[in-house]
Predicted model as a PDB file, atoms N, CA, C, CB and O in Angstrom, pLDDT in the B-factor column:
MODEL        1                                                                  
ATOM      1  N   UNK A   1       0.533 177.253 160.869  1.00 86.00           N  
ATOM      2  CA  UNK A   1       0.406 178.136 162.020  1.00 86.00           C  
ATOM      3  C   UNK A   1       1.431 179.270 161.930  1.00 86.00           C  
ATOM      4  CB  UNK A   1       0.587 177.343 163.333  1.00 86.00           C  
ATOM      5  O   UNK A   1       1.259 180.226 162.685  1.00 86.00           O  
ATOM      6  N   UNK A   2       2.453 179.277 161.116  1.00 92.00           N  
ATOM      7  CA  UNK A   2       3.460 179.830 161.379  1.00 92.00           C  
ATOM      8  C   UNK A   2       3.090 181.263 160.600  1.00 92.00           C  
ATOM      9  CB  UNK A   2       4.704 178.969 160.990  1.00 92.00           C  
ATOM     10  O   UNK A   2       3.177 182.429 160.982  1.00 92.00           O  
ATOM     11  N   UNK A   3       2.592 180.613 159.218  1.00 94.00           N  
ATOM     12  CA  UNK A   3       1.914 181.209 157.897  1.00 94.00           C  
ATOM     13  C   UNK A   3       0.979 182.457 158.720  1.00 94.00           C  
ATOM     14  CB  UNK A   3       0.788 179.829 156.870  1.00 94.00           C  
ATOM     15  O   UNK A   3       1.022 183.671 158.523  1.00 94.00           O  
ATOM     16  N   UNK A   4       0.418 181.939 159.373  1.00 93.00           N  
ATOM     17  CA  UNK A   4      -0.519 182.966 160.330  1.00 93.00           C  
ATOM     18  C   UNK A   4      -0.258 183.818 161.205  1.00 93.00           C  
ATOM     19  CB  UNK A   4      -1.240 182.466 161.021  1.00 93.00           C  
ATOM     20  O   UNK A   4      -0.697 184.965 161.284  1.00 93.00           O  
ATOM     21  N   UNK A   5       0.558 183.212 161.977  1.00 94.00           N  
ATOM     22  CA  UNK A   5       1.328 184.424 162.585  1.00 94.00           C  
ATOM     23  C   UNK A   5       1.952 185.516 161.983  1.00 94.00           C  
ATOM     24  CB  UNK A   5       2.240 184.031 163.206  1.00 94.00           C  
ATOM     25  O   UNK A   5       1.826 186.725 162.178  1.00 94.00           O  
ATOM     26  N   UNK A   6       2.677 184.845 161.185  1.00 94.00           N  
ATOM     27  CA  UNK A   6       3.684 185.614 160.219  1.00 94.00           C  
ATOM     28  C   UNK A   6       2.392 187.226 159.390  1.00 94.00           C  
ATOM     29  CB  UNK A   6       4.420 183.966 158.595  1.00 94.00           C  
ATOM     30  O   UNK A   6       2.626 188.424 159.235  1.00 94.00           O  
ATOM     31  N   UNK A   7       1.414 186.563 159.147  1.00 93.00           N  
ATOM     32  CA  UNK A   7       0.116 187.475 158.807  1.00 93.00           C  
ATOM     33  C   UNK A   7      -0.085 188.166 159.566  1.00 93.00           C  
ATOM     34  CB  UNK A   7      -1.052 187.005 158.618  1.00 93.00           C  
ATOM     35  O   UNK A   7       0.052 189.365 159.324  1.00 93.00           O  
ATOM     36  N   UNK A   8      -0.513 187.713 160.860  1.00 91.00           N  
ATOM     37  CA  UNK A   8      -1.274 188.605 161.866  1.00 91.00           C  
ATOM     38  C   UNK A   8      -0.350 189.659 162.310  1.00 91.00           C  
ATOM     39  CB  UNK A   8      -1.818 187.803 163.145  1.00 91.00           C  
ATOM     40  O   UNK A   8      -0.884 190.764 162.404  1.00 91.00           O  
ATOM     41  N   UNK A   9       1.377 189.581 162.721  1.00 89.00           N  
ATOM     42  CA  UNK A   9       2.260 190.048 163.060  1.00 89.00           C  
ATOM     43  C   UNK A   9       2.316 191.580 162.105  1.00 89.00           C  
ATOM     44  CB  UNK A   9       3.294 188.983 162.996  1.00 89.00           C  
ATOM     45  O   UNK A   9       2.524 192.719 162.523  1.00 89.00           O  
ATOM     46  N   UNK A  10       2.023 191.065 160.565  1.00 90.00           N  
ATOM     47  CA  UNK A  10       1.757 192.009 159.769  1.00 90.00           C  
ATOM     48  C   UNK A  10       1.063 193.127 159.811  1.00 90.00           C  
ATOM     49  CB  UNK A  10       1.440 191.613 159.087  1.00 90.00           C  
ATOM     50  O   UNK A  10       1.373 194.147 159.196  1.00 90.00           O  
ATOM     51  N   UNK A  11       0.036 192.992 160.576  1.00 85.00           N  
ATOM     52  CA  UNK A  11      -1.812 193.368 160.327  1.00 85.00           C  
ATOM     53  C   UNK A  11      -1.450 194.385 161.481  1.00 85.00           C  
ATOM     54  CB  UNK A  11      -3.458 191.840 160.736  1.00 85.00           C  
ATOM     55  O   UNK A  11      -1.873 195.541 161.462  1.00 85.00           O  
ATOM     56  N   UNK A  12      -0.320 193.692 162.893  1.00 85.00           N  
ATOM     57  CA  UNK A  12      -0.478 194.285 164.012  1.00 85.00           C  
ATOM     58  C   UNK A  12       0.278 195.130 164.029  1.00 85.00           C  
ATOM     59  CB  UNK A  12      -0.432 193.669 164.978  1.00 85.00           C  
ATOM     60  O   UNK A  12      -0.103 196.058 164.742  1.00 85.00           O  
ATOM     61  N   UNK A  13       1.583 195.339 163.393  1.00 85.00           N  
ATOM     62  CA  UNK A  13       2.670 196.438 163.039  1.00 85.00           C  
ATOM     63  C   UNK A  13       2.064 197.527 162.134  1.00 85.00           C  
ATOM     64  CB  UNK A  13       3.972 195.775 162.249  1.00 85.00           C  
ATOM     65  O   UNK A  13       2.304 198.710 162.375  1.00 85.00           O  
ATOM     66  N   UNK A  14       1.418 197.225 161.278  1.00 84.00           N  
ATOM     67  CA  UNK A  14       0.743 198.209 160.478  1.00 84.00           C  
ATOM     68  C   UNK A  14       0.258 198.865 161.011  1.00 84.00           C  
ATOM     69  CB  UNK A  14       0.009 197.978 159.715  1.00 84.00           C  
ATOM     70  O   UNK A  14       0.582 200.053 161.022  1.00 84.00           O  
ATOM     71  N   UNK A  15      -1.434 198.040 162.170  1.00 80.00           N  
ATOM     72  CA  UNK A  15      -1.861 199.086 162.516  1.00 80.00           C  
ATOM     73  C   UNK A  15      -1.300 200.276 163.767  1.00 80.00           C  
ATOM     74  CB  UNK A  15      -2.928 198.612 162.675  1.00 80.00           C  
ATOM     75  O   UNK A  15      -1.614 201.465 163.802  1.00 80.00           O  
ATOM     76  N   UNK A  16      -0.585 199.696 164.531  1.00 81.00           N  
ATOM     77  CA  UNK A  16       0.542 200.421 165.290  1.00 81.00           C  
ATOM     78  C   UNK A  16       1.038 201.660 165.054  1.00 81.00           C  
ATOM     79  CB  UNK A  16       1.562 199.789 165.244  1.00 81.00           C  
ATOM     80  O   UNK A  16       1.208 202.506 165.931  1.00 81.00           O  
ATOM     81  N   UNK A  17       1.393 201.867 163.337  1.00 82.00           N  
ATOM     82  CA  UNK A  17       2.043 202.597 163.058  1.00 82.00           C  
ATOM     83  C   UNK A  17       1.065 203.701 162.248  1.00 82.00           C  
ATOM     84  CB  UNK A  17       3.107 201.948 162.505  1.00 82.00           C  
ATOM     85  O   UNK A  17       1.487 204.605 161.526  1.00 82.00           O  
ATOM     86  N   UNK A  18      -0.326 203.410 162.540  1.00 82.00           N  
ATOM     87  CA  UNK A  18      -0.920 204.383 161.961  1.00 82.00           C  
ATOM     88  C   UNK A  18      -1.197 205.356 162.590  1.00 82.00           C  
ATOM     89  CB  UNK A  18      -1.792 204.098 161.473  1.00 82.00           C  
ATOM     90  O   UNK A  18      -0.867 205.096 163.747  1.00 82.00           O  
ATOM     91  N   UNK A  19      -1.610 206.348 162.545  1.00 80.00           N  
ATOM     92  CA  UNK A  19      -2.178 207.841 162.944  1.00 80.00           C  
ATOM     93  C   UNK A  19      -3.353 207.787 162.725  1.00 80.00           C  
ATOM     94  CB  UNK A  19      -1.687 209.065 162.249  1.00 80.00           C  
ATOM     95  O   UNK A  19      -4.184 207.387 163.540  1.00 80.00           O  
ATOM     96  N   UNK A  20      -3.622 208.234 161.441  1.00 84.00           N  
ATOM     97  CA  UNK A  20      -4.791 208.850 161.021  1.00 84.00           C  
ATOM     98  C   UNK A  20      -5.814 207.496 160.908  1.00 84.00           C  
ATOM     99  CB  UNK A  20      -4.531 209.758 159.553  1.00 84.00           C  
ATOM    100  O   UNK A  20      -7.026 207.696 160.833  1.00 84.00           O  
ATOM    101  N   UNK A  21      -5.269 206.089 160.898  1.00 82.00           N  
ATOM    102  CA  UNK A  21      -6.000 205.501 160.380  1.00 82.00           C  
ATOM    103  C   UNK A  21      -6.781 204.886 161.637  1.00 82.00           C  
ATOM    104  CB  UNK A  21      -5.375 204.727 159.412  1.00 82.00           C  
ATOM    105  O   UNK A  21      -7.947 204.507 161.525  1.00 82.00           O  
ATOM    106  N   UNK A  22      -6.102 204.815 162.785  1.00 82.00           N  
ATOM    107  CA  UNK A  22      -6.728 204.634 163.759  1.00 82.00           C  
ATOM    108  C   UNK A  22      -8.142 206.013 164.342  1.00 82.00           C  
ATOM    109  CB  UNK A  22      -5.475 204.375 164.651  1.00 82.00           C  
ATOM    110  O   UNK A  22      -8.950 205.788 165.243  1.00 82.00           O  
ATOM    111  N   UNK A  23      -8.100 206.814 163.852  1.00 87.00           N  
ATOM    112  CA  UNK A  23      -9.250 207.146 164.210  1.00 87.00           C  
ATOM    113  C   UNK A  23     -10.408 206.835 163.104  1.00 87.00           C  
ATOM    114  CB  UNK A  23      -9.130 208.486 164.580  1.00 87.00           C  
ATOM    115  O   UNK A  23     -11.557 206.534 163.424  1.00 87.00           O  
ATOM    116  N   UNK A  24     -10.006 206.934 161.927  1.00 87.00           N  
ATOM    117  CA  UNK A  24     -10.649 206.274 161.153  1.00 87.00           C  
ATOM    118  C   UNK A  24     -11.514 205.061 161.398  1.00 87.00           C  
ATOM    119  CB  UNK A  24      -9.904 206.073 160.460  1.00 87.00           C  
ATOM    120  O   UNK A  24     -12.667 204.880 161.007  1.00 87.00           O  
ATOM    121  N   UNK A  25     -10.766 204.285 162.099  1.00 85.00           N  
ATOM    122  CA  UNK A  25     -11.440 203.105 162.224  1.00 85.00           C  
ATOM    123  C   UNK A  25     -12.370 203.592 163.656  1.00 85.00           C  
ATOM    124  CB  UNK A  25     -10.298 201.677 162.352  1.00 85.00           C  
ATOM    125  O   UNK A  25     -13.263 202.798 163.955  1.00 85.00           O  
ATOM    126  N   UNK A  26     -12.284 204.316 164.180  1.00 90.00           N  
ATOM    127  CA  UNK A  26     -12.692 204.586 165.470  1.00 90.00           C  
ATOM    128  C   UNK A  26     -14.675 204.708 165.285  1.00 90.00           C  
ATOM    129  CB  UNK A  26     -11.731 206.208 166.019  1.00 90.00           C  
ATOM    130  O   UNK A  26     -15.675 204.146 165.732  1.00 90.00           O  
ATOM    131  N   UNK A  27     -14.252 206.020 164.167  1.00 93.00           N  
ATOM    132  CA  UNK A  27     -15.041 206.733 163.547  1.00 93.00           C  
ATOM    133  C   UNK A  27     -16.446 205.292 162.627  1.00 93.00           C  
ATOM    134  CB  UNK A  27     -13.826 207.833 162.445  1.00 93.00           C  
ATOM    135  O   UNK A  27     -17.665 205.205 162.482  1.00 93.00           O  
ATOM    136  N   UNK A  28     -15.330 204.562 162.304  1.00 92.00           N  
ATOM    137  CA  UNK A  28     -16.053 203.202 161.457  1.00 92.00           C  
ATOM    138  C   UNK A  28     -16.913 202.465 162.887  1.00 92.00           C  
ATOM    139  CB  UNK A  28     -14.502 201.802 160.574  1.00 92.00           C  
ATOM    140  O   UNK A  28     -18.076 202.144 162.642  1.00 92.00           O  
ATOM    141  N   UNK A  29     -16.585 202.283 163.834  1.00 93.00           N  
ATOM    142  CA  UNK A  29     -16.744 201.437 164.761  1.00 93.00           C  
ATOM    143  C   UNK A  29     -18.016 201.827 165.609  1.00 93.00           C  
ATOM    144  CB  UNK A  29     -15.518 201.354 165.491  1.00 93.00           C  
ATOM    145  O   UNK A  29     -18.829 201.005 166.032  1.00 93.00           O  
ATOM    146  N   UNK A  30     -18.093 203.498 165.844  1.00 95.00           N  
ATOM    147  CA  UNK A  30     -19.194 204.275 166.162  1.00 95.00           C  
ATOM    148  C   UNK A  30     -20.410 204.315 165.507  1.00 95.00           C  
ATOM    149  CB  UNK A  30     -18.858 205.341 166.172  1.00 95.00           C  
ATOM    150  O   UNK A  30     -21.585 204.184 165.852  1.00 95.00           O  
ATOM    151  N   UNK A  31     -19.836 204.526 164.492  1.00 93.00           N  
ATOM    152  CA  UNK A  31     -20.987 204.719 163.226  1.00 93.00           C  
ATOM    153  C   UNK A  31     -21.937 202.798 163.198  1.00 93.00           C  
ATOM    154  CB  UNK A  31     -19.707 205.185 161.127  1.00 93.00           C  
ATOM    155  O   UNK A  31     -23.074 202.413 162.925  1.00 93.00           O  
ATOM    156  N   UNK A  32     -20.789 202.200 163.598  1.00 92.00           N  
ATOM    157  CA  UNK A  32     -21.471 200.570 163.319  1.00 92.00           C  
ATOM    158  C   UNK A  32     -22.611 200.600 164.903  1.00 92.00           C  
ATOM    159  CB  UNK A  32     -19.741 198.814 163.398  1.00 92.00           C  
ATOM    160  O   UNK A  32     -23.842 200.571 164.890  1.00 92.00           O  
ATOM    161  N   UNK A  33     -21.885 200.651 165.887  1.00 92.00           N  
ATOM    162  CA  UNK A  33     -22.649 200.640 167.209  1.00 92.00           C  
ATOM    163  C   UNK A  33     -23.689 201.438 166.509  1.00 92.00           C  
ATOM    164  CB  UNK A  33     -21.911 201.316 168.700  1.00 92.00           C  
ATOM    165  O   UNK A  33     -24.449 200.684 165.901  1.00 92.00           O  
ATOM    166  N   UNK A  34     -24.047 202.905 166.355  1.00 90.00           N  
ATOM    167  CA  UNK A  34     -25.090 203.542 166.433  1.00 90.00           C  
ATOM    168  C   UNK A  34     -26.187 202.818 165.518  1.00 90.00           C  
ATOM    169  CB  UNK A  34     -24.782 204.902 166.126  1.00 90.00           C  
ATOM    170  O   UNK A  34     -27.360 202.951 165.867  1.00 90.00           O  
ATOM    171  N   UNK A  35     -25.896 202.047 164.351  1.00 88.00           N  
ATOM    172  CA  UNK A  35     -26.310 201.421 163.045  1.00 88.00           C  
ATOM    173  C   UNK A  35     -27.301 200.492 163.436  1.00 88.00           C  
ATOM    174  CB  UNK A  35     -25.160 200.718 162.228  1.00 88.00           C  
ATOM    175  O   UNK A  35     -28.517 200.394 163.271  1.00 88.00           O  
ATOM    176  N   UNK A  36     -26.340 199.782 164.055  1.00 88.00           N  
ATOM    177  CA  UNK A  36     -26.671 198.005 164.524  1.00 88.00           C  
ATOM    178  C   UNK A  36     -27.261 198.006 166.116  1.00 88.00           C  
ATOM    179  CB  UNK A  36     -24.890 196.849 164.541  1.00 88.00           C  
ATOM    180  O   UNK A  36     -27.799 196.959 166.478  1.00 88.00           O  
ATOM    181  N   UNK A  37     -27.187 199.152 167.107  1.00 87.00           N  
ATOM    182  CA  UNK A  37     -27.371 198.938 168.449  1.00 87.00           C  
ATOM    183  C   UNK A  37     -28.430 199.848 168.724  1.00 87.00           C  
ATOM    184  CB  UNK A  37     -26.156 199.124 169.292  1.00 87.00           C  
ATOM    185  O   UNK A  37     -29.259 199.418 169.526  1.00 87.00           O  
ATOM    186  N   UNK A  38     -28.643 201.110 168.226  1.00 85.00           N  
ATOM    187  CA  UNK A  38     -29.336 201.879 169.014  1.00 85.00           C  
ATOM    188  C   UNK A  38     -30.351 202.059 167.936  1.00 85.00           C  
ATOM    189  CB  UNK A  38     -28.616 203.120 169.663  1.00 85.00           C  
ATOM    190  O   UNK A  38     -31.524 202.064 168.311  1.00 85.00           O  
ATOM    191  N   UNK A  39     -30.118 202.202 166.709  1.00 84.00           N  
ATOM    192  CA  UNK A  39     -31.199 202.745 165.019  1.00 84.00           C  
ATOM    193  C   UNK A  39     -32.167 201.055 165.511  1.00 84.00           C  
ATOM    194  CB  UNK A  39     -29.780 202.703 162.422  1.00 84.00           C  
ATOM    195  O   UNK A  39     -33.381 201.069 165.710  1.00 84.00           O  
ATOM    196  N   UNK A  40     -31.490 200.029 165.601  1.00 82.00           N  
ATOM    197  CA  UNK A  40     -32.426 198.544 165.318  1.00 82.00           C  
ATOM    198  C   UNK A  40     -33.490 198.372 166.301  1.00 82.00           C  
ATOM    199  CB  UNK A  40     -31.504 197.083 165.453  1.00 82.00           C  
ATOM    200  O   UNK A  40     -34.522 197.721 166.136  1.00 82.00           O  
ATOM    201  N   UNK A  41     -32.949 199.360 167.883  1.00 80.00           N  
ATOM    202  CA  UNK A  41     -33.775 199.204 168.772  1.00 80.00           C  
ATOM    203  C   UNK A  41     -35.173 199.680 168.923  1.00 80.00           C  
ATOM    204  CB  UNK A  41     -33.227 199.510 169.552  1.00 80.00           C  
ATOM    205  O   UNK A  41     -36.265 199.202 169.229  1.00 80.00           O  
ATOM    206  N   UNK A  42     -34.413 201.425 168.396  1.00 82.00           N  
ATOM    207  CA  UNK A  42     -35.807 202.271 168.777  1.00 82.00           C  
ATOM    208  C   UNK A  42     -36.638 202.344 166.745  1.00 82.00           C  
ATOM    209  CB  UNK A  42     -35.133 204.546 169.741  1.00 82.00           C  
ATOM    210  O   UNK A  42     -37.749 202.734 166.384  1.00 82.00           O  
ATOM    211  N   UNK A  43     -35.750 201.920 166.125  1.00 82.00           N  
ATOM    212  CA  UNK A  43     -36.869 201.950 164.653  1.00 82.00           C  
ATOM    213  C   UNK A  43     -36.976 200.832 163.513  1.00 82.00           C  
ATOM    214  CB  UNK A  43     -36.469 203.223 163.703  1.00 82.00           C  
ATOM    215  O   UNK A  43     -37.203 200.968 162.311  1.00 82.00           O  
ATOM    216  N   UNK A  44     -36.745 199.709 164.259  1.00 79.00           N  
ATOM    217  CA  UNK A  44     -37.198 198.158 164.018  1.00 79.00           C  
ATOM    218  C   UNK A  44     -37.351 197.572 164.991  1.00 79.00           C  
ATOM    219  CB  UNK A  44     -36.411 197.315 163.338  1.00 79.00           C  
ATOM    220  O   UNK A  44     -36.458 196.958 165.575  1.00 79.00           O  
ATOM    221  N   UNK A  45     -38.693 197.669 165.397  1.00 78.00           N  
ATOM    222  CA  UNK A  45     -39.102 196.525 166.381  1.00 78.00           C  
ATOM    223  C   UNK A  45     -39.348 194.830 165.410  1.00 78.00           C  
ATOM    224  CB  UNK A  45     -40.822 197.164 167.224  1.00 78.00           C  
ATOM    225  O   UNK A  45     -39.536 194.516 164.234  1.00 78.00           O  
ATOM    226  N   UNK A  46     -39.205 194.114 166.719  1.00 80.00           N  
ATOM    227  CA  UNK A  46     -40.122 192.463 166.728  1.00 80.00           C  
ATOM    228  C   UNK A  46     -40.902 192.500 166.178  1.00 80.00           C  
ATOM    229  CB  UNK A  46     -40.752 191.806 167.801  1.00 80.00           C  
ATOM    230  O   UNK A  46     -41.867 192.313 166.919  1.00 80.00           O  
ATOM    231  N   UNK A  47     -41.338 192.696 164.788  1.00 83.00           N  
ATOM    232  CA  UNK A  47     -43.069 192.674 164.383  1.00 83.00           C  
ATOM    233  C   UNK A  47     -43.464 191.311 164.815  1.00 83.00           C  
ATOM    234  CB  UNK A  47     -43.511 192.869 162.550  1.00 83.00           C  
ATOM    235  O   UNK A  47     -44.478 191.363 165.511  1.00 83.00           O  
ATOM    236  N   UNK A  48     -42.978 190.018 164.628  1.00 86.00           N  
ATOM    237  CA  UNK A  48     -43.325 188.586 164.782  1.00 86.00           C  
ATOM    238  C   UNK A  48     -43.763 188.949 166.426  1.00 86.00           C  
ATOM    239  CB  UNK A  48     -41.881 187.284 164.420  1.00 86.00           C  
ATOM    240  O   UNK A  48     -44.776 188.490 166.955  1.00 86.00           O  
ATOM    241  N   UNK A  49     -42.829 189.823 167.076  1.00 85.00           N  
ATOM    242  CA  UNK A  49     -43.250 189.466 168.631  1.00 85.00           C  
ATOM    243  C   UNK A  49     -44.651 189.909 168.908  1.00 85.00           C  
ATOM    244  CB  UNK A  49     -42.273 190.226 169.765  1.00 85.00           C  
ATOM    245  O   UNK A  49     -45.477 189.424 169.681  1.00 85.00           O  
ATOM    246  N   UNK A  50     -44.777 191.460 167.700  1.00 84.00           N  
ATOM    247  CA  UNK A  50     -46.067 192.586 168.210  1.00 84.00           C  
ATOM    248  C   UNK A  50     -46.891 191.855 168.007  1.00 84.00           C  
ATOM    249  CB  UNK A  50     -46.438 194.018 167.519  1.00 84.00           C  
ATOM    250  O   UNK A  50     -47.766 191.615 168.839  1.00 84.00           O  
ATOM    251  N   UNK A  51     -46.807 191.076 166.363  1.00 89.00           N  
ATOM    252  CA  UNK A  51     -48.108 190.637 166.147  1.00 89.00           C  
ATOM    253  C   UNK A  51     -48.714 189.283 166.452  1.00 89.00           C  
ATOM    254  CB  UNK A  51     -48.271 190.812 164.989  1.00 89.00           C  
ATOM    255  O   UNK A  51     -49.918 189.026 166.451  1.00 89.00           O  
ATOM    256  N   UNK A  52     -47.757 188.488 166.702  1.00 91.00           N  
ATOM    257  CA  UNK A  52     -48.441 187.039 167.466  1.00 91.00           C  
ATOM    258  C   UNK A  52     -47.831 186.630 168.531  1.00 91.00           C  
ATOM    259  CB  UNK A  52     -48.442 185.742 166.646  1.00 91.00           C  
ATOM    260  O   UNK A  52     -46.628 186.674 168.788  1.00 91.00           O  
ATOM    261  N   UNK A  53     -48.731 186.215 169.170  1.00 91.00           N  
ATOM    262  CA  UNK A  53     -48.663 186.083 171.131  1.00 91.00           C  
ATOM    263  C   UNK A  53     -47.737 185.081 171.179  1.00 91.00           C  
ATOM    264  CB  UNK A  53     -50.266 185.493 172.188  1.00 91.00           C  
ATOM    265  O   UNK A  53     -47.036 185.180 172.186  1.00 91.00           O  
ATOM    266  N   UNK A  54     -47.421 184.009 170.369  1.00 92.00           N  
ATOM    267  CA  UNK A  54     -46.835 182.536 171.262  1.00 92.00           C  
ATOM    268  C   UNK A  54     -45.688 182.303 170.157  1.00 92.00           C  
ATOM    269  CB  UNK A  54     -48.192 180.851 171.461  1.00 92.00           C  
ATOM    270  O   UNK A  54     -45.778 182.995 169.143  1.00 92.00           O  
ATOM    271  N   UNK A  55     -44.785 181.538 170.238  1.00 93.00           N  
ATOM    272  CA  UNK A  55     -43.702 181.098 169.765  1.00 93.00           C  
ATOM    273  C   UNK A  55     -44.578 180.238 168.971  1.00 93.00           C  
ATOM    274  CB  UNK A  55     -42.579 180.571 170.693  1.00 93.00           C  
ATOM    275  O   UNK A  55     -44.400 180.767 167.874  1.00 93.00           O  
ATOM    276  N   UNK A  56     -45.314 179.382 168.778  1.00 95.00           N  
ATOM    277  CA  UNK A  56     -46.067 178.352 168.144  1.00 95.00           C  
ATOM    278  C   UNK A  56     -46.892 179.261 166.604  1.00 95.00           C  
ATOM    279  CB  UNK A  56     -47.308 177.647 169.510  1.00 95.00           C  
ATOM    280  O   UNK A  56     -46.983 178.910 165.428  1.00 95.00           O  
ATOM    281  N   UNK A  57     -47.272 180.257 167.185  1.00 93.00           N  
ATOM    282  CA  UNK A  57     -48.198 181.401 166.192  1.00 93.00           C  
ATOM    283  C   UNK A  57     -46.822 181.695 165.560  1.00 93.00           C  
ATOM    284  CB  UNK A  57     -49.217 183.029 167.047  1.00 93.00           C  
ATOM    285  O   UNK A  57     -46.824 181.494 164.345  1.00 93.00           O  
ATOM    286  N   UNK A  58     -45.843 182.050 165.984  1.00 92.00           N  
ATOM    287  CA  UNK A  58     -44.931 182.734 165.022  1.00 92.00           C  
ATOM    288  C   UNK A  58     -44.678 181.607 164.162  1.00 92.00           C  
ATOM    289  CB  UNK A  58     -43.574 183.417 165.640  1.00 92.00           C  
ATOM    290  O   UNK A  58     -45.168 181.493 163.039  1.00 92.00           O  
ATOM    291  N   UNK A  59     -43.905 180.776 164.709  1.00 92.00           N  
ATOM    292  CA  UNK A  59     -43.446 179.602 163.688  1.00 92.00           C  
ATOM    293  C   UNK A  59     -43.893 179.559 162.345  1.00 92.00           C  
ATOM    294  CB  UNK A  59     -43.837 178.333 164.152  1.00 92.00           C  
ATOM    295  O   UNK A  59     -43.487 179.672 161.188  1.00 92.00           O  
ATOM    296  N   UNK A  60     -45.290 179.265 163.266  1.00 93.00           N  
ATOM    297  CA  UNK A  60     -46.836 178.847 161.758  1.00 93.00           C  
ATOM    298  C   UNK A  60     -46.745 179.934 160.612  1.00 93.00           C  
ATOM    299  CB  UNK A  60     -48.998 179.135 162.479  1.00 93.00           C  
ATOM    300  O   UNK A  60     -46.637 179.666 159.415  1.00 93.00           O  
ATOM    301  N   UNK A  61     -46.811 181.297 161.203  1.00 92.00           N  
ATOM    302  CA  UNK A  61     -46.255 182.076 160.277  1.00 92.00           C  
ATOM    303  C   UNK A  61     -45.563 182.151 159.419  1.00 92.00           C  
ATOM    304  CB  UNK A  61     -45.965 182.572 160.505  1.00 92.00           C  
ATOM    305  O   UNK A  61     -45.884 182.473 158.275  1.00 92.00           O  
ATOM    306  N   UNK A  62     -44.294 181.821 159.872  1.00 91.00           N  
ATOM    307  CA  UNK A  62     -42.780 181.679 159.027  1.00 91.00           C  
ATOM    308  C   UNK A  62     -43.059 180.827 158.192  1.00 91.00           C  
ATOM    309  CB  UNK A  62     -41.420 181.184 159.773  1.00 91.00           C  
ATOM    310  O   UNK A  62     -42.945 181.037 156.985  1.00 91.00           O  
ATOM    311  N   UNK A  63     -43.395 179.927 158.603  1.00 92.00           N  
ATOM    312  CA  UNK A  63     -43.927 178.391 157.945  1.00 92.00           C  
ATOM    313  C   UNK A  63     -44.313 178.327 156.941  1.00 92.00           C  
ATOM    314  CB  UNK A  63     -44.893 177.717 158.440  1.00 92.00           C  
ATOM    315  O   UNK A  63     -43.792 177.683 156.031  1.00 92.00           O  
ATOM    316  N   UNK A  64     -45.774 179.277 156.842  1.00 91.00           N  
ATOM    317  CA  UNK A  64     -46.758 179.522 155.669  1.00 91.00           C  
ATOM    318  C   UNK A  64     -46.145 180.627 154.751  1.00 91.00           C  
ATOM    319  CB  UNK A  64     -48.272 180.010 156.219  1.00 91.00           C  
ATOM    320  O   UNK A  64     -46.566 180.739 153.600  1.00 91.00           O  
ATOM    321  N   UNK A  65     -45.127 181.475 155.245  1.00 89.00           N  
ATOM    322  CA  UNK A  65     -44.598 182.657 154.382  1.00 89.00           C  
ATOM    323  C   UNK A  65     -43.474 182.256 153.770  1.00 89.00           C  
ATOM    324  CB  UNK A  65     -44.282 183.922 155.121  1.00 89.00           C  
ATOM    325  O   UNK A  65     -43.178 182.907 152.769  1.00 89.00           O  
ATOM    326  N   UNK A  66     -42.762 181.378 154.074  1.00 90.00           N  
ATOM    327  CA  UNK A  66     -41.865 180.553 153.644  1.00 90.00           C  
ATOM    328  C   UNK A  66     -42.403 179.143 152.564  1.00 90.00           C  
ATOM    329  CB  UNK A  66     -41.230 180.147 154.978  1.00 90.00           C  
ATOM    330  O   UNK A  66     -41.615 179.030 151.625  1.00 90.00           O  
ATOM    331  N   UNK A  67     -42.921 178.669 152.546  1.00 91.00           N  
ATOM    332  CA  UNK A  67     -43.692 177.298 151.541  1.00 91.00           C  
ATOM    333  C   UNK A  67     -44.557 178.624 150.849  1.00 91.00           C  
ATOM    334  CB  UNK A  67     -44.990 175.607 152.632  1.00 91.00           C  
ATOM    335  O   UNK A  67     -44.128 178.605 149.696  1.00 91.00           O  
ATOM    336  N   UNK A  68     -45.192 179.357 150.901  1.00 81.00           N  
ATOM    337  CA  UNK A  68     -46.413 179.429 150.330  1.00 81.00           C  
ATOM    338  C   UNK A  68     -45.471 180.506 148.846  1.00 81.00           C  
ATOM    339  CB  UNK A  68     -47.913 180.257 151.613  1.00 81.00           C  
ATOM    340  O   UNK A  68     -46.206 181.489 148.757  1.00 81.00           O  
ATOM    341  N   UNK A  69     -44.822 180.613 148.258  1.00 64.00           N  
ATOM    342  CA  UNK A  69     -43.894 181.400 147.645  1.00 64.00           C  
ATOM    343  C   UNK A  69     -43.715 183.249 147.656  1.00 64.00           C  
ATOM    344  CB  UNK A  69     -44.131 180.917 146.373  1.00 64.00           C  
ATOM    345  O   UNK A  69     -43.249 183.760 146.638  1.00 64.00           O  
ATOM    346  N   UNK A  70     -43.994 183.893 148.496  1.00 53.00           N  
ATOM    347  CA  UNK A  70     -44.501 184.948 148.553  1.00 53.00           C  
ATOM    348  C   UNK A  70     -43.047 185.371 148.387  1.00 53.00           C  
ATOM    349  CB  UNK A  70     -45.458 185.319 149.695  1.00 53.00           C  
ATOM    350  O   UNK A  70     -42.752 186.566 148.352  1.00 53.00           O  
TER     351      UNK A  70                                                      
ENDMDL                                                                          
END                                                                             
């Protein structure tokens, strides 16, 4: 535990003392939200949801696309 602290204490002074690198990461963090939150929403839909009505239909799906070696 100590080992870890002694790490993290590291990680947290560093970043403290950055400038430039904190926007950097800012810049990293935006770019991830827009990536993962707003691009997945409006230009990857659910196809499993569009194209079959019931949780039971999807499964079967997965099922057969998964065993069948495709």
């Amino acid at each position: 535990m100590k080992l870890f602290r002694a790490i993290l204490g590291f990680y947290i002074d560093g970043f403290r003392s950055m400038r430039v690198g904190k926007t950097l990461w800012l810049i990293i963090f935006i770019k991830l939200f827009i990536m993962f939150a707003i691009l997945k929403v409006y230009f990857f839909p659910d196809q499993l949801k569009v194209n079959f009505p019931d949780d039971k239909a999807r499964a079967d799906y997965v099922l057969r696309s998964l065993t069948a070696g495709h």
